[in-house]
DOZAKOL-885730 format. One line per 10 residues: number of its first residue (from 0); for each residue x, y, z of N, C-alpha, C, O. Coordinates in steps of 0.05 Angstrom, whole numbers, plus 5000, padded with zeros to 4 digits. Layout:
BEGIN
NUM> X Y Z X Y Z X Y Z X Y Z; ...
! end
This chain:
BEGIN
0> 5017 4976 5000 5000 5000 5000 5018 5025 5000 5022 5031 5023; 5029 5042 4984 5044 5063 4978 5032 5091 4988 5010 5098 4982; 5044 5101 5000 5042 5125 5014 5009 5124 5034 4986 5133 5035; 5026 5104 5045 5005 5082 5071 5029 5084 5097 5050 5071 5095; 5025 5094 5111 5041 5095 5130 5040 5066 5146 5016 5062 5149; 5057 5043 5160 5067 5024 5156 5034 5018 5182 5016 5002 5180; 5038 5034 5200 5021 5029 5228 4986 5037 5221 4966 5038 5236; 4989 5042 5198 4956 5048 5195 4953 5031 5168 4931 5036 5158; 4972 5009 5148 4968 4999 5135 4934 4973 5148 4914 4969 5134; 4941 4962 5177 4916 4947 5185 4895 4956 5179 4878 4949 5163
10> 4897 4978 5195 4868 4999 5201 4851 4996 5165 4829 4990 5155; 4876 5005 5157 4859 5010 5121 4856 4980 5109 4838 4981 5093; 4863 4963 5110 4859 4934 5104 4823 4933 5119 4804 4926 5104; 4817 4938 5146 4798 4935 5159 4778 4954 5149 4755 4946 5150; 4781 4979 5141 4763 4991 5116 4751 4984 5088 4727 4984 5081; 4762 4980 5080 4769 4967 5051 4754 4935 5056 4738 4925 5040; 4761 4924 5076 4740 4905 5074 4705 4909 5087 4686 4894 5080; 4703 4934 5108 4674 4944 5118 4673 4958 5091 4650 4967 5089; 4690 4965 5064 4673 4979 5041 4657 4950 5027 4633 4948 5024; 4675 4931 5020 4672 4905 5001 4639 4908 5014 4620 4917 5001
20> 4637 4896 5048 4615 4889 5058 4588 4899 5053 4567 4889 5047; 4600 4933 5060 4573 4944 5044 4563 4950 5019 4541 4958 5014; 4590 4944 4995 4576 4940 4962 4557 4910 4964 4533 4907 4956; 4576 4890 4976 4564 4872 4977 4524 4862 4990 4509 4843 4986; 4523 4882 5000 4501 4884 5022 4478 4894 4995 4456 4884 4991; 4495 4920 4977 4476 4939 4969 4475 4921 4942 4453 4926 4932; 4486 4905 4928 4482 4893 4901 4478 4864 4900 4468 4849 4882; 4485 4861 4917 4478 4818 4923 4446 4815 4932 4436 4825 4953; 4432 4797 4908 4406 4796 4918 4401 4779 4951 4412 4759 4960; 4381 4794 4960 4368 4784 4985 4381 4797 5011 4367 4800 5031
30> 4409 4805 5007 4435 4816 5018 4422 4847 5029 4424 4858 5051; 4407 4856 5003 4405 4888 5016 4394 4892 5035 4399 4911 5050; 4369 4870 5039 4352 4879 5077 4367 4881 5091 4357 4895 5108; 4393 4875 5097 4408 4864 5114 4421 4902 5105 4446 4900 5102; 4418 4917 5104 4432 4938 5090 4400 4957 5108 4408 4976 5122; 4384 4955 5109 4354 4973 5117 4368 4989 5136 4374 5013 5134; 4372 4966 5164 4373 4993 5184 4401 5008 5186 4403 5030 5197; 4428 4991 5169 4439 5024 5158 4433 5050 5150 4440 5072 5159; 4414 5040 5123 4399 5056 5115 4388 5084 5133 4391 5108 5128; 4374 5072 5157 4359 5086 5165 4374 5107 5186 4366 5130 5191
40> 4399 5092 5196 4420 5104 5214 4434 5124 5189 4446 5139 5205; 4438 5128 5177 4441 5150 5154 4429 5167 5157 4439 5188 5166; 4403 5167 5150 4387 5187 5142 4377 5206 5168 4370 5230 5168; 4377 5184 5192 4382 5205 5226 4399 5221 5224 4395 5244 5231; 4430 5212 5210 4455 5225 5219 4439 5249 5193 4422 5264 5203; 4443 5251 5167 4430 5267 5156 4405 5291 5166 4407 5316 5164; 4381 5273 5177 4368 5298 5180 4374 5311 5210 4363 5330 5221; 4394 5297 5217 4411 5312 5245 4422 5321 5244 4428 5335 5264; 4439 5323 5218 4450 5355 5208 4440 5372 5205 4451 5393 5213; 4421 5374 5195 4400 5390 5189 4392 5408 5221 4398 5431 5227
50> 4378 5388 5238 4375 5398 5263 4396 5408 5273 4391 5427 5287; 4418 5403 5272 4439 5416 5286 4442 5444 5277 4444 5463 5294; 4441 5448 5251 4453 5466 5237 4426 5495 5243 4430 5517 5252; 4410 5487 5238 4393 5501 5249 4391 5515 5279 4389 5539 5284; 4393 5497 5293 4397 5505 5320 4414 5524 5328 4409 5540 5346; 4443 5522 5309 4466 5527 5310 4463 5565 5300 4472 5584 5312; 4447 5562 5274 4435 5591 5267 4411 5605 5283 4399 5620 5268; 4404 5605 5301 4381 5602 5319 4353 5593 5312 4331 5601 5321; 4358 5583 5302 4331 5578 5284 4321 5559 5299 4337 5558 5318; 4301 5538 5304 4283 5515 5310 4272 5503 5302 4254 5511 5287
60> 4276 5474 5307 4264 5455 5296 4238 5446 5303 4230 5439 5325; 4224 5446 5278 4190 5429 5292 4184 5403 5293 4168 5392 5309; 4202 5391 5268 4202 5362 5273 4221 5340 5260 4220 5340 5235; 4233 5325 5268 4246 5313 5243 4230 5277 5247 4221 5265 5267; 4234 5267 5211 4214 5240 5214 4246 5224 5193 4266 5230 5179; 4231 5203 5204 4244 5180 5182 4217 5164 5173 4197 5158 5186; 4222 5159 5146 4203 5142 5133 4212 5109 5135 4231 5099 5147; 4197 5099 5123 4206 5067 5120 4215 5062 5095 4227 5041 5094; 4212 5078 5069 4226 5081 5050 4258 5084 5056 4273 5074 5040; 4269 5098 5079 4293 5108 5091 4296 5141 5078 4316 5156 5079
70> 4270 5147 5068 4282 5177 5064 4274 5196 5097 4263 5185 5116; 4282 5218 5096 4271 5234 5121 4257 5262 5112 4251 5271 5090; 4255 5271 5134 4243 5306 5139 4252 5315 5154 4260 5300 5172; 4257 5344 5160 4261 5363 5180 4249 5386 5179 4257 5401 5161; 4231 5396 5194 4225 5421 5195 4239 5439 5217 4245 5433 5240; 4242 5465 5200 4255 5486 5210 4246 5508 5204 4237 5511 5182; 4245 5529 5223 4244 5550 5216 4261 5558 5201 4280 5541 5199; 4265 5588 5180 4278 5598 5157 4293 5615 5167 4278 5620 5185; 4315 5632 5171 4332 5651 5178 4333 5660 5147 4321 5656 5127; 4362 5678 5159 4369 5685 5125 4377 5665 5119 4377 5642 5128
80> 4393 5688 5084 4412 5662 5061 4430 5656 5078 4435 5632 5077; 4447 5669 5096 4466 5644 5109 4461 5624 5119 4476 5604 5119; 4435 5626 5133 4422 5609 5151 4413 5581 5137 4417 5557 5143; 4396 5596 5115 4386 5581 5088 4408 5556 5080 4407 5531 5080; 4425 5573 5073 4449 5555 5059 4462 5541 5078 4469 5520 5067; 4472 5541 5105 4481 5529 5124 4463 5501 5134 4477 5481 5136; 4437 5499 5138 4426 5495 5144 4416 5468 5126 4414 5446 5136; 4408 5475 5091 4399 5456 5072 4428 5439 5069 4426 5414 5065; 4456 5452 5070 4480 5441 5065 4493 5417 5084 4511 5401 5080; 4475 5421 5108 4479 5401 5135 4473 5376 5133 4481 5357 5148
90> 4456 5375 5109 4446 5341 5110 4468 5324 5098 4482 5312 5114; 4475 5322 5069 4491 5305 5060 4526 5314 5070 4544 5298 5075; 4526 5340 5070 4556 5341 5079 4556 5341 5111 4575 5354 5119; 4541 5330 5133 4538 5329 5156 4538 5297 5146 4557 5287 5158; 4529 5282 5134 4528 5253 5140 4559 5239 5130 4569 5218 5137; 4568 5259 5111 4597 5254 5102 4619 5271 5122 4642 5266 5117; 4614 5285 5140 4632 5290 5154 4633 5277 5184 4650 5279 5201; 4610 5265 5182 4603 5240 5207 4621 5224 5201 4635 5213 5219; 4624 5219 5178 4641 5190 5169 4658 5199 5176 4659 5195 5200; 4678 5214 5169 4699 5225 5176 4713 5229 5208 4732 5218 5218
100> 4696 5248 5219 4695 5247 5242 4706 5209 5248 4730 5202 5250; 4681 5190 5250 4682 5169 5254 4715 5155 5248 4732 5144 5262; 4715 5162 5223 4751 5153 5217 4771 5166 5231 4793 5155 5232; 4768 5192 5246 4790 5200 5255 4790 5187 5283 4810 5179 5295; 4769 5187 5290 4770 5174 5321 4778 5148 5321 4789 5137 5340; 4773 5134 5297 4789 5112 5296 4815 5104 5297 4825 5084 5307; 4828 5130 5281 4851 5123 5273 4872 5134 5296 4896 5128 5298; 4857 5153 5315 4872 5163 5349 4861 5143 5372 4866 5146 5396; 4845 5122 5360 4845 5103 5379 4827 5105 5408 4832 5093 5429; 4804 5123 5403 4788 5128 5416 4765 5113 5422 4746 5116 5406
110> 4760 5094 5444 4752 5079 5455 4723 5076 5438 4707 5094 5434; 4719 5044 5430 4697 5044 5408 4665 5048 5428 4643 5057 5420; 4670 5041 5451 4643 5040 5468 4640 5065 5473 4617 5074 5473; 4658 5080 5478 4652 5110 5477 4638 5126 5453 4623 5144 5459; 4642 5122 5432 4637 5130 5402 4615 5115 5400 4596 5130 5397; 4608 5089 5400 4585 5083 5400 4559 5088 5422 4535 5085 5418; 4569 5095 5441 4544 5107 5462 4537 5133 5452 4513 5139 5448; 4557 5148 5449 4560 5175 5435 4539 5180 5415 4525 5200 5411; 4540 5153 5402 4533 5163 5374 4497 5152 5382 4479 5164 5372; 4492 5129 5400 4474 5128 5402 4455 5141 5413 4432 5135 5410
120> 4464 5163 5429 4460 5181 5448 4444 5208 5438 4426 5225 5443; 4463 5201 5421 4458 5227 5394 4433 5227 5380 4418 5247 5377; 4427 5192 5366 4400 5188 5358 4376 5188 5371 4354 5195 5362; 4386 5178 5399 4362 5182 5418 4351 5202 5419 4327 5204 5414; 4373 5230 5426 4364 5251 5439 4339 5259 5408 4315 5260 5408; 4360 5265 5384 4343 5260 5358 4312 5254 5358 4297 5270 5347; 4305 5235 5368 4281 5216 5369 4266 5235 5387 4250 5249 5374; 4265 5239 5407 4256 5242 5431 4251 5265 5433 4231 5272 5445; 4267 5286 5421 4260 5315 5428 4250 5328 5398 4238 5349 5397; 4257 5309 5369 4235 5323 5347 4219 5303 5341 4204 5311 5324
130> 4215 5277 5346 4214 5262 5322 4182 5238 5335 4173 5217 5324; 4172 5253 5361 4157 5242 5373 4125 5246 5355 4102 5246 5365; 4132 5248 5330 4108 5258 5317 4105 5239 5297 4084 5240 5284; 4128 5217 5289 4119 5193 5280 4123 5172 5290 4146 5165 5293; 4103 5156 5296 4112 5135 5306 4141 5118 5294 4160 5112 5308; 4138 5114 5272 4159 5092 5255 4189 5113 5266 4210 5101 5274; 4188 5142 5263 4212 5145 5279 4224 5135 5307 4247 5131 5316; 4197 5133 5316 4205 5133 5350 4220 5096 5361 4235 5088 5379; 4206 5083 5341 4212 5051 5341 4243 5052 5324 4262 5043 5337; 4248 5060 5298 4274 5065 5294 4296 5082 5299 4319 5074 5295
140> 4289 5113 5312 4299 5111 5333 4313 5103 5358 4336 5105 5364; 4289 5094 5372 4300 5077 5396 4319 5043 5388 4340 5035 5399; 4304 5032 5368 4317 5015 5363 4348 5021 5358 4364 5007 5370; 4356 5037 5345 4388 5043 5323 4393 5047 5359 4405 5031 5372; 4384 5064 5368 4408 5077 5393 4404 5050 5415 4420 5046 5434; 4387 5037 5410 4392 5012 5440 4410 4990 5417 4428 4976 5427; 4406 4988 5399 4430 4964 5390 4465 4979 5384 4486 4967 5381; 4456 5013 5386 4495 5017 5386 4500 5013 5414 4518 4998 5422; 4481 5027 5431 4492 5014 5458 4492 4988 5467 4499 4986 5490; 4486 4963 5452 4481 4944 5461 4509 4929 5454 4521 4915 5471
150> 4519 4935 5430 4547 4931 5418 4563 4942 5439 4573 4925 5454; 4570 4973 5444 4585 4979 5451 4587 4960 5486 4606 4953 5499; 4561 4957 5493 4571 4940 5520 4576 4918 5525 4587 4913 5546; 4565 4889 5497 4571 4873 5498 4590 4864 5473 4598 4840 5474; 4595 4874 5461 4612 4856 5437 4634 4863 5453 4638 4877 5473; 4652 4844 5433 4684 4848 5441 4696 4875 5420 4689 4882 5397; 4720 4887 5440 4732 4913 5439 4740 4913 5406 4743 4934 5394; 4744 4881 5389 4758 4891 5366 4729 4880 5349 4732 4877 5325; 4710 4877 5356 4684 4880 5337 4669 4904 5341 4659 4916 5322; 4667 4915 5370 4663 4947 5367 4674 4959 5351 4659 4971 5336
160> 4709 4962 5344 4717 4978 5328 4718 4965 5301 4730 4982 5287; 4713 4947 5286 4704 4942 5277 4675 4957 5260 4675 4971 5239; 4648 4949 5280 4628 4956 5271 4635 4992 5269 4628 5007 5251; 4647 4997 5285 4651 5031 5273 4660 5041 5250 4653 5063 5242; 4677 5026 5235 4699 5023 5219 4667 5023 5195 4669 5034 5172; 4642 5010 5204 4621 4998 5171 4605 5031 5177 4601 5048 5160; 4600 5032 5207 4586 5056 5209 4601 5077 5188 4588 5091 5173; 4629 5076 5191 4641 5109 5177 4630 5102 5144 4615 5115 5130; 4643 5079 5138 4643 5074 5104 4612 5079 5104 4605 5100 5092; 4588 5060 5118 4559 5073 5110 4558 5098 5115 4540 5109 5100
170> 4570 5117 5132 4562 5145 5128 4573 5164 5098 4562 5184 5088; 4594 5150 5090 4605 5164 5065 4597 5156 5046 4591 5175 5032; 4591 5130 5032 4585 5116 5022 4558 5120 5011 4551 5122 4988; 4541 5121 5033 4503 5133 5022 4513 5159 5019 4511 5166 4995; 4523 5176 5034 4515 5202 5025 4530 5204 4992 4515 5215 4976; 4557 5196 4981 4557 5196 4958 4541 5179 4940 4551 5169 4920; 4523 5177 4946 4512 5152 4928 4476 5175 4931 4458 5180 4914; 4478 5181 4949 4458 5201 4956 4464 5232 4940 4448 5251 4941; 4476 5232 4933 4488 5258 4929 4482 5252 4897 4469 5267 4883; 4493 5229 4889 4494 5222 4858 4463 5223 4855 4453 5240 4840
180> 4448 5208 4867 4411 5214 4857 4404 5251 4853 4395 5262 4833; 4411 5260 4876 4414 5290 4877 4420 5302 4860 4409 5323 4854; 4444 5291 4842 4453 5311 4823 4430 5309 4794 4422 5328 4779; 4422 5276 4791 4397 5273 4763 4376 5286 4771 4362 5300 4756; 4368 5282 4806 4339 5297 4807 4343 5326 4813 4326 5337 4826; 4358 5334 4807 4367 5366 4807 4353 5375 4777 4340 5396 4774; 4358 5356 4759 4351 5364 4732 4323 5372 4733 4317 5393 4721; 4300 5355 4747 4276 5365 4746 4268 5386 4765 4271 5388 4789; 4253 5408 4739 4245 5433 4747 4227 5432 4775 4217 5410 4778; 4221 5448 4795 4215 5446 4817 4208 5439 4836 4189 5446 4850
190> 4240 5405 4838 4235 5390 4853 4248 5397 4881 4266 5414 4885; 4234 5381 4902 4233 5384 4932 4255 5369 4933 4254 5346 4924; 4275 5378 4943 4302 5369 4962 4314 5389 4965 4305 5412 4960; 4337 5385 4974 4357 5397 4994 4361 5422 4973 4352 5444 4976; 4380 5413 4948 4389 5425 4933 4350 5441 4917 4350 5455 4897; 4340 5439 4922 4313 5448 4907 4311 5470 4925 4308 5493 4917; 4315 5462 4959 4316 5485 4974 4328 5510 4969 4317 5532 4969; 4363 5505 4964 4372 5516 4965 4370 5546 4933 4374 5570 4933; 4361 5526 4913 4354 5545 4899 4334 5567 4908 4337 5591 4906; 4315 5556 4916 4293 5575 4925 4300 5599 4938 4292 5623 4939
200> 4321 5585 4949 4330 5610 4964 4345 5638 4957 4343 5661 4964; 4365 5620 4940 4390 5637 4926 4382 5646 4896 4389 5667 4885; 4368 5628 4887 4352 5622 4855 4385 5625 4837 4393 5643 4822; 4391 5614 4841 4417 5596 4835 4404 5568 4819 4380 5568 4824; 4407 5555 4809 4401 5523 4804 4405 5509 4823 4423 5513 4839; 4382 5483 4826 4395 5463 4838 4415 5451 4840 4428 5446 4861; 4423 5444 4808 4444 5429 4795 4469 5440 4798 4488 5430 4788; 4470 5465 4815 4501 5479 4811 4504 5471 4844 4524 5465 4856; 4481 5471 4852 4488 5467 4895 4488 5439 4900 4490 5431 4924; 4486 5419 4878 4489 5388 4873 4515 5386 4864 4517 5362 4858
210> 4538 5397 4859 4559 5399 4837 4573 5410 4871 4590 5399 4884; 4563 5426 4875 4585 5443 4901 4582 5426 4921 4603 5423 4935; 4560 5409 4929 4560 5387 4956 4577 5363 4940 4586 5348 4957; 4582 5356 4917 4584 5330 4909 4616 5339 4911 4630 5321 4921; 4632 5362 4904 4656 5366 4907 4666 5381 4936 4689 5387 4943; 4646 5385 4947 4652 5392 4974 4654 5358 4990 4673 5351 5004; 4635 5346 4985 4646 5321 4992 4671 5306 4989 4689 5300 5005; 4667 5303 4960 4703 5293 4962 4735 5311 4971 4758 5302 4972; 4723 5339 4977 4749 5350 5000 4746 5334 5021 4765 5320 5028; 4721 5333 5036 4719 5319 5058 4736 5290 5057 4755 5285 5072
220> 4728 5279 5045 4731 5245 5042 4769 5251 5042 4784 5240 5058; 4778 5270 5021 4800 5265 5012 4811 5271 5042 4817 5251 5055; 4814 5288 5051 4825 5307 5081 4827 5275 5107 4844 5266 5122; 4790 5266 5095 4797 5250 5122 4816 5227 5115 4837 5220 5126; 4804 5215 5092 4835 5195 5087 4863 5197 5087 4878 5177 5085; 4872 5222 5089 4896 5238 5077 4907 5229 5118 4929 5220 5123; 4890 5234 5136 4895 5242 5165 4894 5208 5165 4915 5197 5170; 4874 5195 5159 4872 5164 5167 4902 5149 5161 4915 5137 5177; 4911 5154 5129 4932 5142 5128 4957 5148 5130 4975 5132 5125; 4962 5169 5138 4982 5182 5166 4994 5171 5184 4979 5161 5200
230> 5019 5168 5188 5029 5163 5225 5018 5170 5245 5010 5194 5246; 5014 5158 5262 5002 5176 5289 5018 5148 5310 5026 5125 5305; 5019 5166 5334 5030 5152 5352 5011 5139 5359 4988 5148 5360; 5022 5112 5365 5001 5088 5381 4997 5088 5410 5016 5086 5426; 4967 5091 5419 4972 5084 5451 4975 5054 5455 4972 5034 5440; 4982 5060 5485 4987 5024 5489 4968 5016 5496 4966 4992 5498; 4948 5032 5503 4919 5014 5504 4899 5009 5487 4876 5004 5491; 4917 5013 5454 4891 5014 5430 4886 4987 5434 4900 4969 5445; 4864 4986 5425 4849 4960 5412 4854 4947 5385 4846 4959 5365; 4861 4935 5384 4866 4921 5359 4851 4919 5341 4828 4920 5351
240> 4849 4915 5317 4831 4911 5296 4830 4885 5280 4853 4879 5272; 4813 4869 5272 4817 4848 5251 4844 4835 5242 4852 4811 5242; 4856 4860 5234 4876 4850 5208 4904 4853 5217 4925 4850 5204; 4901 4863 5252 4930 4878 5261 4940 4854 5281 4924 4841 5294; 4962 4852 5282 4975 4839 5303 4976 4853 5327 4978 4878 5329; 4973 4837 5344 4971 4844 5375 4991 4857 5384 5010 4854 5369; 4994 4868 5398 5025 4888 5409 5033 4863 5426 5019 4846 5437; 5066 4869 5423 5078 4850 5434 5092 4825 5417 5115 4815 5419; 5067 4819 5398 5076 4795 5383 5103 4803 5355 5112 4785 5341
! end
């Protein structure tokens, strides 16, 4: 692996195979159910960008839903165009910088039960404080955040980091694949999404704020892999991964 730094060559062997898993999941018949409640843990982290981002502009949220299709909703109040644009831009580059996020904590060796309580913590709160207005949220919901916590307290330390390792690739992975539907349904005249938003707002095209998330993405992706396959000093209490030899040996 060339310009793979020698101590994070594992780590990326252990990616590269959570990517195989999830092409495999999304194109092998019968395989993709087994792919659903990814799905649906996406589209929380997604319309939880959204909520964040809003909040973040002072704005407020009235509700966010997940469907059983795996698409979502968020309602928000409107600020301005900064607000506007901050705000519609949170979903897909918030679910790709989750990934990210997720890879760097990996790669500094930051305790997987921590990151996964974290993260389930996150969906809960999600659920509970917008999302009490559909049922099917409140059941997937609670479900995604009681099975990360359920991992993080009973699996073993190198299948936690592990399952974090499918979490990051599904967070980058849909949203570019999410992003690619975005850019064809951009083409139709005044359609409802993110990028449909953002025209409305700016009256800009869709198709140009589909083109700026789809290459704003791959800065992201590129930055975090650039940090992943990096040196970094090892603690002596990392956890091991799949593909790495144990310290000591």
């Amino acid at each position: 692996m060339p310009n793979i730094s020698a101590d994070a060559r594992p780590q990326v062997r252990t990616l590269l195979t959570a990517a195989a898993i999830t092409i495999a999941l999304w194109y092998i018949p019968f395989l993709s159910v087994l792919s659903y409640p990814f799905n649906l843990f996406v589209t929380f982290i997604h319309e939880g960008g959204h909520a964040l981002a809003a909040l973040l502009t002072g704005n407020s949220v009235a509700s966010l839903s997940v469907a059983t299709d795996g698409s979502g909703l968020t309602y928000t109040t409107t600020g301005g165009i900064f607000s506007q644009i901050f705000v519609s831009s949170a979903g897909y580059l918030g679910a790709m910088a989750y990934g990210a996020l997720l890879l760097f904590l990996i790669r500094r060796a930051v305790a997987a039960r921590y990151v996964l309580i974290g993260t389930g913590a996150f969906i809960l709160a999600l659920t509970l404080v917008f999302g009490l207005s559909s049922l099917f949220t409140i059941i997937a919901g609670i479900g995604i955040a009681a099975g990360l916590v359920a991992i993080a307290v009973y699996a073993p330390a190198r299948v936690a980091t592990f399952f974090i390792s499918f979490l990051a690739v599904q967070s980058v992975l849909n949203a570019l694949l999410d992003l690619k539907t975005l850019f064809f349904y951009s083409f139709v005249p005044g359609s409802h999404s993110d990028a449909g938003n953002m025209a409305r707002a700016t009256g800009i095209p869709a198709i140009f704020w589909s083109v700026v998330w789809i290459a704003l993405a791959f800065v992201i992706l590129s930055l975090a892999m650039r940090a992943y396959s990096n040196s970094c000093e090892r603690k002596a209490n990392q956890q091991d991964l799949p593909f790495e030899e144990p310290l000591g040996v």
